[in-house]
C-alpha positions in Angstrom: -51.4 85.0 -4.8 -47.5 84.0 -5.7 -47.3 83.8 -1.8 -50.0 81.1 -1.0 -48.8 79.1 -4.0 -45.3 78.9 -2.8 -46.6 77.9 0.4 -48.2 75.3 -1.3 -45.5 74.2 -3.1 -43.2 74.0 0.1 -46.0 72.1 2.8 -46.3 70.1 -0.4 -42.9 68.9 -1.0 -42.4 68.7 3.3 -45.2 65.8 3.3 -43.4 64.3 0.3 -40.6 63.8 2.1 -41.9 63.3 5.5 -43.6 60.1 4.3 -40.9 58.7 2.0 -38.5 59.1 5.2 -41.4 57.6 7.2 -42.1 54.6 4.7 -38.5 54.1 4.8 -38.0 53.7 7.9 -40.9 51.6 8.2 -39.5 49.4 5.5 -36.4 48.8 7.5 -37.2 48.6 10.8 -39.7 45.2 9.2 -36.6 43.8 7.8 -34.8 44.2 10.9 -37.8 42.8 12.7 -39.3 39.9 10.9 -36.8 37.4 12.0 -37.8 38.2 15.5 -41.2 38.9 15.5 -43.9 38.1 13.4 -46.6 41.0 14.3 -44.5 43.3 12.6 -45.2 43.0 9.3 -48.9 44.0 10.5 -48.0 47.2 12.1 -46.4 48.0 8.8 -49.2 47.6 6.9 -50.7 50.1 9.7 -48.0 52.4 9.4 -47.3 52.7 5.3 -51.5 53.8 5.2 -50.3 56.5 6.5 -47.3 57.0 5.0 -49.1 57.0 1.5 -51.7 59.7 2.8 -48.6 61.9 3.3 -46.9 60.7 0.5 -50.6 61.8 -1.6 -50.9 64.8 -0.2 -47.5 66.1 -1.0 -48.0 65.0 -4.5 -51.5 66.6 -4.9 -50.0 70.1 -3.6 -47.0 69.6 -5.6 -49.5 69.3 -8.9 -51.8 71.9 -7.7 -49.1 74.1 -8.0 -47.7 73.2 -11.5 -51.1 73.2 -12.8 -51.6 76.9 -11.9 -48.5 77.7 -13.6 -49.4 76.2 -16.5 -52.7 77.7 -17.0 -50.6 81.1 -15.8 -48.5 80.8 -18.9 -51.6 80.1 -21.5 -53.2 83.3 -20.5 
């Protein structure tokens, strides 16, 4: 059981940072491109969607975890 909860724990904090890099980048390659062209500020919108489902998902995992712990310690 430890195991499959570390596993967790580790995809969990890998889409965490996956999709703060990726919103980062995203944030900066608009700044770099909104004096050229206007259409990206709508493939940002696109991207950071997805960038908050990964940034969600890592989160969720992340709590999943802690919230078994906690109810391990109670018992």
């Amino acid at each position: 059981m430890k195991k499959k909860l570390e596993v967790d724990l580790i995809f969990g904090l890998m889409l965490l940072i996956f999709g703060l890099i990726s919103a980062t980048y995203g944030i900066t390659s608009v700044i770099i491109n909104i004096s050229l062209v206007q259409t990206g500020i709508f493939m940002y919108v696109k991207d950071i969607l997805f960038d908050i489902i990964f940034i969600l998902l890592g989160l969720i995992l992340i709590r999943k975890r802690r919230m078994t712990n906690l109810r391990g310690h109670n018992i």
